[in-house]
N, C-alpha and C positions, 0 to 999 in steps of 0.2 A: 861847120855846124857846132854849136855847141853843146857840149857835154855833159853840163848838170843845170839843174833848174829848172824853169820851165821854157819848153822848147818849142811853143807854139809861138807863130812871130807874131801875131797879130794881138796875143795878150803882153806876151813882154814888151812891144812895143808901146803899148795903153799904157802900162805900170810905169816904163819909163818917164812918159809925160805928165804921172801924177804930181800933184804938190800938196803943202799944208794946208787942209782943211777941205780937200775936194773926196769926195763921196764915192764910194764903190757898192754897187749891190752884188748881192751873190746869190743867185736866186734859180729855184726848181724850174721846172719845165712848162709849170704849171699857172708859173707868176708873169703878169700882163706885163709888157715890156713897155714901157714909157716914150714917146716921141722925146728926140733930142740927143738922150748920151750915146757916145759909143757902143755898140753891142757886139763882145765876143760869145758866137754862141759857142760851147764844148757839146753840148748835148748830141751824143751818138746811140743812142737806144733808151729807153727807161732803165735806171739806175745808173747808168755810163756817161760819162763818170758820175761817184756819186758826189753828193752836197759837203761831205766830210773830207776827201781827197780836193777836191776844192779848194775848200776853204784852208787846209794843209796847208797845201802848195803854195796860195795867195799870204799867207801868212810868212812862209818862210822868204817872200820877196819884200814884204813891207811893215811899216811902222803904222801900229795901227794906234789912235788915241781912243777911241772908242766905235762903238758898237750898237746898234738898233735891229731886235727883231717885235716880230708879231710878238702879244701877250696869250695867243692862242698855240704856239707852238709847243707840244709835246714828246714823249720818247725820246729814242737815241739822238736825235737832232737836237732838241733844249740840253740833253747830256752833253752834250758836244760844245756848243754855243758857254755855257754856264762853267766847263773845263777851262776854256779858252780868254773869258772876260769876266772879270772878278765886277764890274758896274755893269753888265749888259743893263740896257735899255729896253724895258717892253714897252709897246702903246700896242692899238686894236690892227690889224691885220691892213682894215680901209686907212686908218692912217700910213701904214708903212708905205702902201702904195701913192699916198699925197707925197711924201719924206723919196721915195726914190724918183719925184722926176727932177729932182734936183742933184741927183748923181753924177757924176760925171763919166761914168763909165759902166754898163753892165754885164757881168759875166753867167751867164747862163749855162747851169750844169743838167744834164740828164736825170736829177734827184726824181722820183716822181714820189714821195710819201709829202701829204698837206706841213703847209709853214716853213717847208725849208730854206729861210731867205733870209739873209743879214743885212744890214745896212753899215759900211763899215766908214769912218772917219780917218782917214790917212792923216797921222803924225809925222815928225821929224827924227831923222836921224842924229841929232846934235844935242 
């Protein structure tokens, strides 16, 4: 078993297979899930986990080059997001969801507060 990171197999395994330039969402419980990518759901109750431990955790496994959320998103979440990506990217919410079915993977956390969804651009480690 392993010891630090993230210890669900079915995400570390996705993240494994990521490469440059392929698409991860990170998205509430709330947000329609697109036919096609991957879907690791984490969601075990509302706010379990939340959209901030998430996004954490996915953070400390990958190189991110950018970043797309809603232009509706608000509170501790835009705080979060705007902490984390010095360019985030807003467009309107209906776009995010045209932009995530080209994802290659979605990770589904228990967030339940509106907008809490990123769309994230896997960079290179080199």
């Amino acid at each position: 078993m392993k010891k630090a990171g993230i210890l669900n197999r079915h995400l570390a395994g996705a993240l494994a297979e990521l490469g440059h330039g392929d698409g991860v969402l990170v998205c509430d419980a709330g947000m329609p899930i697109p036919a096609g990518p991957r879907v690791v759901d984490l969601a075990f109750r509302a706010g379990v986990p939340s959209f901030a431990e998430v996004l954490d955790g996915l953070l400390a496994e990958l190189v991110v080059e950018g970043a797309t959320a809603a232009q509706e998103l608000r509170g501790p979440n835009r705080t979060l997001l705007d902490g984390h990506f010095r360019d985030l990217e807003l467009v309107p919410h209906e776009r995010l969801k045209e932009l995530s079915a080209g994802a290659r993977l979605v990770v589904r956390t228990g967030e339940a507060r509106p907008y809490a969804n990123v769309l994230l651009r896997c960079g290179v480690f080199f």
